[in-house]
C-alpha positions in Angstrom: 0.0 0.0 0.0 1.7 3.5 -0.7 0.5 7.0 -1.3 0.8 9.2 -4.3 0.8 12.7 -4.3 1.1 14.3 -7.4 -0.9 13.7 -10.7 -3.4 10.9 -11.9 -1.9 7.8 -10.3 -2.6 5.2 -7.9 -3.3 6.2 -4.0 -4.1 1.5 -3.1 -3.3 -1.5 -4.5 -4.5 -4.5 -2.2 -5.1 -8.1 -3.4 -7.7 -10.0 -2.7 -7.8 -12.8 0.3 -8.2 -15.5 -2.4 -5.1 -13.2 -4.6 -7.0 -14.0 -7.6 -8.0 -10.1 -7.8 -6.4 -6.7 -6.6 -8.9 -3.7 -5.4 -7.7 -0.3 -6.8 -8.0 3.4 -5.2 -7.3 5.9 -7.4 -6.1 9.4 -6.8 -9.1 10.7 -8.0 -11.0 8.6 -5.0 -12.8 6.2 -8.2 -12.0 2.3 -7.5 -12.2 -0.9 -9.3 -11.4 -4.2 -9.2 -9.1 -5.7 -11.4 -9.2 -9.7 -11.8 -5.9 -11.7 -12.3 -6.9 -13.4 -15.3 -8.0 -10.3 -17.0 -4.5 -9.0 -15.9 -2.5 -11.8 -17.9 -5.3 -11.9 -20.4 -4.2 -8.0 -21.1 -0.1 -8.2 -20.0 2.1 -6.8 -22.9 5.4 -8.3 -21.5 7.2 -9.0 -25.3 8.1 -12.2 -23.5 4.4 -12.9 -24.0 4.0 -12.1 -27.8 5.3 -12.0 -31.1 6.9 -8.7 -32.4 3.2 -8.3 -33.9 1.4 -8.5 -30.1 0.2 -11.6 -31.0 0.2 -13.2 -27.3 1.5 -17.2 -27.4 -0.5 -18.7 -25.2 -4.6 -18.7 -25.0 -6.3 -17.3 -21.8 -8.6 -20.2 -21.3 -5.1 -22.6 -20.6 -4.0 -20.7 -17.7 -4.6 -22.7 -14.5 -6.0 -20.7 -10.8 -1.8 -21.0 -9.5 -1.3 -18.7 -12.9 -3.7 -16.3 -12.2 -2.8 -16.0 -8.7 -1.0 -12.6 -7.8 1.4 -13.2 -4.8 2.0 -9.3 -4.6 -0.1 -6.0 -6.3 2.7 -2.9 -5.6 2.4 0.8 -6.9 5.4 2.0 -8.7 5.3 5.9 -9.4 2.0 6.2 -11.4 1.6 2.3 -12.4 0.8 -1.0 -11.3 2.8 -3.4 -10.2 1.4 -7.5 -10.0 3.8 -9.9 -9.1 2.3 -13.6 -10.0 3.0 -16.9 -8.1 3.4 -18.9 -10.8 5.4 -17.7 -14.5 4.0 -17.9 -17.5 6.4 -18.2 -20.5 8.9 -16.8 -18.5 7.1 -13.8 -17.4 6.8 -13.1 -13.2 5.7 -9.6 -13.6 3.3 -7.2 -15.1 3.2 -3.7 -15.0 0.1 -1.7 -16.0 -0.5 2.2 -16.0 -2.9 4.2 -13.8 -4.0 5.8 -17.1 -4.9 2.5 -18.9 -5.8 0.6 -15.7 -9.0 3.5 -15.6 -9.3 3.6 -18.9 -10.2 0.1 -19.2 -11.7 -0.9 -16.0 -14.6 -2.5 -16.0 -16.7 -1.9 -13.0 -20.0 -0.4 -13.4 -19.2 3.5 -12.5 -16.0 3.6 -14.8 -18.2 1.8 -17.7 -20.8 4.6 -17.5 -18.0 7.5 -17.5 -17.1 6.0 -20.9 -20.4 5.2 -22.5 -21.3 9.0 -21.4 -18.2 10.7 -23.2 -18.3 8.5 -26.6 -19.8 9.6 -29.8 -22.4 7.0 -29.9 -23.6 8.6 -26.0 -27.5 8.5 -25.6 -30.2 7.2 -23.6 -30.8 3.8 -24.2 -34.2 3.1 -24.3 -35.9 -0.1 -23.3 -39.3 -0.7 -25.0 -42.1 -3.4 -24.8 -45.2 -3.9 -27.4 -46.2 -0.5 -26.7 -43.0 1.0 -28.7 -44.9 1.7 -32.3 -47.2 3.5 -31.0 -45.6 5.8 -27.6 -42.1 6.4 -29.6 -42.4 5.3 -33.6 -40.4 2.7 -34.7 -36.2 3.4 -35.0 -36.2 3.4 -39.1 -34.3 5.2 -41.7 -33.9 5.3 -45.5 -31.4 2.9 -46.7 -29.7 5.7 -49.4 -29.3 8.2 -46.5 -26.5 5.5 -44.8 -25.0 3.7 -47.9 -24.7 7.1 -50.1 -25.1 9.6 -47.2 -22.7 11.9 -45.2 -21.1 10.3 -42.0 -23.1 12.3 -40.4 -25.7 9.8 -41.5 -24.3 6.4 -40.8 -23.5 7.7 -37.3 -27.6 8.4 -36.7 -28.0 5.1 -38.0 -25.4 3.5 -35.4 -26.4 5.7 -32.4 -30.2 4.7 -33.4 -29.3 0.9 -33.2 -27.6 1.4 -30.1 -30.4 3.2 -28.4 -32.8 0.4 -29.4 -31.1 -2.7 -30.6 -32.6 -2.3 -33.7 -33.4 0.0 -36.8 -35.4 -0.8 -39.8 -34.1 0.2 -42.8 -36.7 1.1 -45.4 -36.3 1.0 -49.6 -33.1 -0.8 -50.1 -32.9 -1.7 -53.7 -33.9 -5.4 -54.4 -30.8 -7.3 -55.4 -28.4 -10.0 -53.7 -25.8 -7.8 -53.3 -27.9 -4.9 -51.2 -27.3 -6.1 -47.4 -23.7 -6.4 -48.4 -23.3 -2.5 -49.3 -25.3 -1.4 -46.7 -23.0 -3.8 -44.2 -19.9 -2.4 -45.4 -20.9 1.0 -45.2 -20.3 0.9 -41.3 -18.3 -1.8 -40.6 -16.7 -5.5 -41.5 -18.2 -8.2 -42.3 -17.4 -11.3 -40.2 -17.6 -14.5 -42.6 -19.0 -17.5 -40.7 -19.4 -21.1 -41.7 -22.6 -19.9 -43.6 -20.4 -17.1 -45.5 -21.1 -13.5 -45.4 -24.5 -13.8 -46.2 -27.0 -16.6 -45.5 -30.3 -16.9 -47.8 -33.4 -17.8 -45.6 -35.6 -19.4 -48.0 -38.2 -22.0 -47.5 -37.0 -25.3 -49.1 -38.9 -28.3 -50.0 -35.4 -30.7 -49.5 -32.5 -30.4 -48.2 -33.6 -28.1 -45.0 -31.4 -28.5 -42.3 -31.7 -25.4 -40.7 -35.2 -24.1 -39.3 -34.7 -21.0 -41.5 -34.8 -23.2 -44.5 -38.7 -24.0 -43.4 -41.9 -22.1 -43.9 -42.3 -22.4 -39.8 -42.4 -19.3 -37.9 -39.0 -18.6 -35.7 -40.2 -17.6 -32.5 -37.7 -14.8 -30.4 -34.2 -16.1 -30.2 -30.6 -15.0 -30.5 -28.5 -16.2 -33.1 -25.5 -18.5 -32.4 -24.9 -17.4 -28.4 -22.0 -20.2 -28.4 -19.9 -18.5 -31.2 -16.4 -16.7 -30.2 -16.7 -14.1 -30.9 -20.6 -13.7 -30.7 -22.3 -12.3 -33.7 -22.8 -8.2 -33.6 -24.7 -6.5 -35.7 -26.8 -9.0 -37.5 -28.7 -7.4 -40.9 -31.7 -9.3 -42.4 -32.8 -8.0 -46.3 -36.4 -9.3 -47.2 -36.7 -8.9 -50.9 -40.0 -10.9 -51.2 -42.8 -10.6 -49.3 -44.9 -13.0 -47.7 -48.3 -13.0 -49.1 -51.6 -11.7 -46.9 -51.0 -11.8 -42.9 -47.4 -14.2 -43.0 -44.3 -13.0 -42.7 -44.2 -10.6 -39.8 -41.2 -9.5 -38.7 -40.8 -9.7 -34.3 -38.4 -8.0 -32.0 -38.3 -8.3 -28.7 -36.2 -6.2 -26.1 -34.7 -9.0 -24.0 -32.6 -6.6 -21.6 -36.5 -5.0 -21.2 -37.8 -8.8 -20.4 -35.4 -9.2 -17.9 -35.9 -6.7 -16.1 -39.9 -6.5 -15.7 -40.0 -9.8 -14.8 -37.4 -9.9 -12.3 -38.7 -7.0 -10.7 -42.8 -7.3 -11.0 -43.0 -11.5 -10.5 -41.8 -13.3 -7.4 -38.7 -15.7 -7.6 -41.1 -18.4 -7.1 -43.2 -17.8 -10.6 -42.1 -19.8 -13.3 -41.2 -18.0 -16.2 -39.0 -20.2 -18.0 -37.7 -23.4 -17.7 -34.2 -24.3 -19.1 -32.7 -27.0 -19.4 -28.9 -26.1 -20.4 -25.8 -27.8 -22.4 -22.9 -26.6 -23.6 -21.5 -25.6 -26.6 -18.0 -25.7 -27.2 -15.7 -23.8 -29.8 -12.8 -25.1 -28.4 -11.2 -26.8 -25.4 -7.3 -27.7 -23.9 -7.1 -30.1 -26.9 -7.8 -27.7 -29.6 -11.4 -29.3 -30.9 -13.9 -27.9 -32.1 -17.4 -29.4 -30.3 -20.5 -28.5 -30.1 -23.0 -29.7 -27.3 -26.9 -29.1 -27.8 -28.4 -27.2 -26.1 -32.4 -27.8 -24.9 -34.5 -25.2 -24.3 -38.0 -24.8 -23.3 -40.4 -21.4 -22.6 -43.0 -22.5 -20.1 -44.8 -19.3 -20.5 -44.5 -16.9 -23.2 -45.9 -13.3 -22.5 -46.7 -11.1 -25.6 -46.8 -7.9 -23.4 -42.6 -7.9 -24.6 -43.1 -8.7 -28.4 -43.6 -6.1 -31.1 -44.8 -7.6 -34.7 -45.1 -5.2 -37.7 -45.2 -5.8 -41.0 -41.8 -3.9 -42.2 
């Protein structure tokens, strides 16, 4: 434990009992807490990585003795951690005050950052009601692709205020959610490629997307790392008469109405987990199913339009 005067710095740096975390006062009277295996997962000792940064060893093969920090010292205006057990070589890692608050990840340092970035707003939470109290978040798709930045950044703050946007007259052609995609970001190619037709098939229909049966609210591929992002789906056929709603539903909105308004007791849903694996201490690739089953599904969350 030591004081610093002068400057952004550290004023404590105490480990944990179990010295698998270290508790952090900083001059400016903020604190966090700083887990060891996020500490090695983010040490830039070149003993560690190529000449690129690429680190040589994955995070997920480190055992409890390697995360373990025997001491947590201040040093001028960094960190100090001094780990029980090496890893390729490397005993220490030092870590600025600057970066350390910069990239904590404690709830009040996470909403100092969210409230100075560009994309700052109110995110808003919404149930079936949202149409009709607020308007749906939609835009024109020319205004993003072939607009100012101005443009695709009301697009991106929109999507981060509600989750989602609808993006009205795109042109009809294959290569449309592609353009739009690029426009704001990069395109992460999967083992269904960069884009994925979802088109009802008479044979050869693994995938309940290649069926004419309704999806009911889900998220897409949970198991992947990374997780998908920004997912864009392009309907250039409608479905004829009443089929082929679109539904959202705000599951951050779900959560939290039901854990506040219905005892613990009540029985919303019933899971029955798996696993799935991407990859393990012998480098394969598994995948475990996963069952799931709603025991109650209340509509009071879903929105349907016709988009």
């Amino acid at each position: 434990m030591m004081e610093v005067a002068n400057g952004f710095s550290l004023k404590t740096a105490t480990t944990t009992s179990d010295h698998q975390a270290v508790n952090v006062v900083f001059t400016d009277g903020s604190k966090s807490l700083f887990h060891g295996v996020w500490l090695r997962d983010n040490c830039n000792d070149c003993r560690s990585c190529t000449p690129n940064g690429q680190r040589l060893y994955e995070t997920w093969s480190l055992s409890a003795a390697q995360t373990e920090i025997k001491h947590a010292l201040i040093q001028e205006t960094r960190l100090l951690v001094q780990w029980r057990l090496p890893v390729n070589g490397v005993t220490e890692s030092v870590y600025s005050a600057r970066w350390l608050a910069d990239h904590a990840y404690d709830k009040t340092h996470l909403a100092q950052r969210q409230a100075s970035s560009k994309l700052s707003g109110t995110i808003v939470a919404w149930d079936a009601s949202l149409e009709t109290n607020v308007g749906l978040p939609q835009m024109n798709y020319a205004s993003i692709v072939n607009g100012e930045t101005s443009q695709q950044l009301q697009f991106l703050r929109t999507l981060r205020r509600f989750g989602f946007v609808v993006v009205r007259s795109g042109p009809v052609d294959d290569n449309a959610v592609m353009r739009l995609a690029k426009s704001f970001g990069h395109i992460r190619t999967t083992n269904y490629g960069e884009v994925f037709d979802v088109v009802a098939r008479a044979e050869d229909n693994k995938n309940l997307a290649d069926t004419s049966l309704a999806l009911s609210p889900h998220t897409d591929n949970p198991y992947r790392n990374p997780t998908p992002g920004v997912q864009l789906l392009h309907c250039q056929i409608a479905a004829p008469g009443d089929l082929g709603k679109s539904t959202a539903v705000d599951g951050y909105e779900t959560s939290r109405t039901t854990t506040t308004s219905l005892s613990q007791q009540a029985e919303i849903t019933c899971f029955q987990c798996g696993c799935h694996v991407c990859g393990d201490r012998d480098g394969l690739l598994s995948r475990i199913k996963t069952d799931e089953t709603m025991s109650r599904r209340d509509t009071a969350f879903v929105h349907t339009t016709r988009i």
